[in-house]
C-alpha positions as CSV (number, residue, x, y, z in Angstrom):
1,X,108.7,97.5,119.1
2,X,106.9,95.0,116.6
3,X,105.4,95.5,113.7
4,X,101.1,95.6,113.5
5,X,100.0,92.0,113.2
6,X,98.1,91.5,109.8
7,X,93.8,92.0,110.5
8,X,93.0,89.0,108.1
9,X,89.4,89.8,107.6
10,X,89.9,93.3,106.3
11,X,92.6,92.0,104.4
12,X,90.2,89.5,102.6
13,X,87.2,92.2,102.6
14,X,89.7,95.1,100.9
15,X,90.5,91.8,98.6
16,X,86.8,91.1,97.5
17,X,85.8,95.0,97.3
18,X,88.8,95.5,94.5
19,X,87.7,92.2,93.1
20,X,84.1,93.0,93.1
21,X,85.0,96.7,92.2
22,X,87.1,95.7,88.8
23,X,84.3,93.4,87.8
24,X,81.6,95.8,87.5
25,X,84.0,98.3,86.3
26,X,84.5,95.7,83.0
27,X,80.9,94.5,82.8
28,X,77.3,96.6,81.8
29,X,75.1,94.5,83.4
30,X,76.5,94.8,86.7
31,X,77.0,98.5,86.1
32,X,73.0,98.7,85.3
33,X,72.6,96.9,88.5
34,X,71.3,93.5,86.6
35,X,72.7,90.3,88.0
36,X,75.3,88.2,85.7
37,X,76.3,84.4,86.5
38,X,79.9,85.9,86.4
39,X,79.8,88.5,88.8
40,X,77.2,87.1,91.0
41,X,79.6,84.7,93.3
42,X,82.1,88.3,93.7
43,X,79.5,90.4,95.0
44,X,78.1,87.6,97.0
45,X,81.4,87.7,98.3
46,X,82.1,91.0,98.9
47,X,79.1,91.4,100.7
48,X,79.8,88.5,103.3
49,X,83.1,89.8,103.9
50,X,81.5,93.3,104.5
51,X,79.0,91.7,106.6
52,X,81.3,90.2,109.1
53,X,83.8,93.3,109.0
54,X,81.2,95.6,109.7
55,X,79.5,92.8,112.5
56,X,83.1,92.7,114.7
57,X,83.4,96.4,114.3
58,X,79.9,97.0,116.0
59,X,81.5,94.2,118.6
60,X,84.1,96.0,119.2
61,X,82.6,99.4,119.8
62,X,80.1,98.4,122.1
């Protein structure tokens, strides 16, 4: 038997969510939904990565 290979994408998207995630935790214009030049590029980010995850799971499930 051999082991699950890696899913890269949802490896990188889980990766940008935390990242995305511990930045808002740490900053109060993010958490009152204002944009900030730091935390911009991360939730641009995340939200790609989302994006495509969520794109080749609708793929696959048609």
């Amino acid at each position: 038997m051999t082991a699950r290979q890696t899913d890269d994408l949802y490896v990188r998207y889980m990766e940008a969510f935390s990242a995305s995630s511990e930045h808002t935790t740490n900053c109060p214009a993010c958490q009152a939904g204002e944009s900030c030049v730091q935390g911009e590029p991360i939730h641009e980010r995340f939200a790609r990565f989302q994006d495509a995850y969520n794109e080749r799971q609708s793929k696959r499930q048609r």
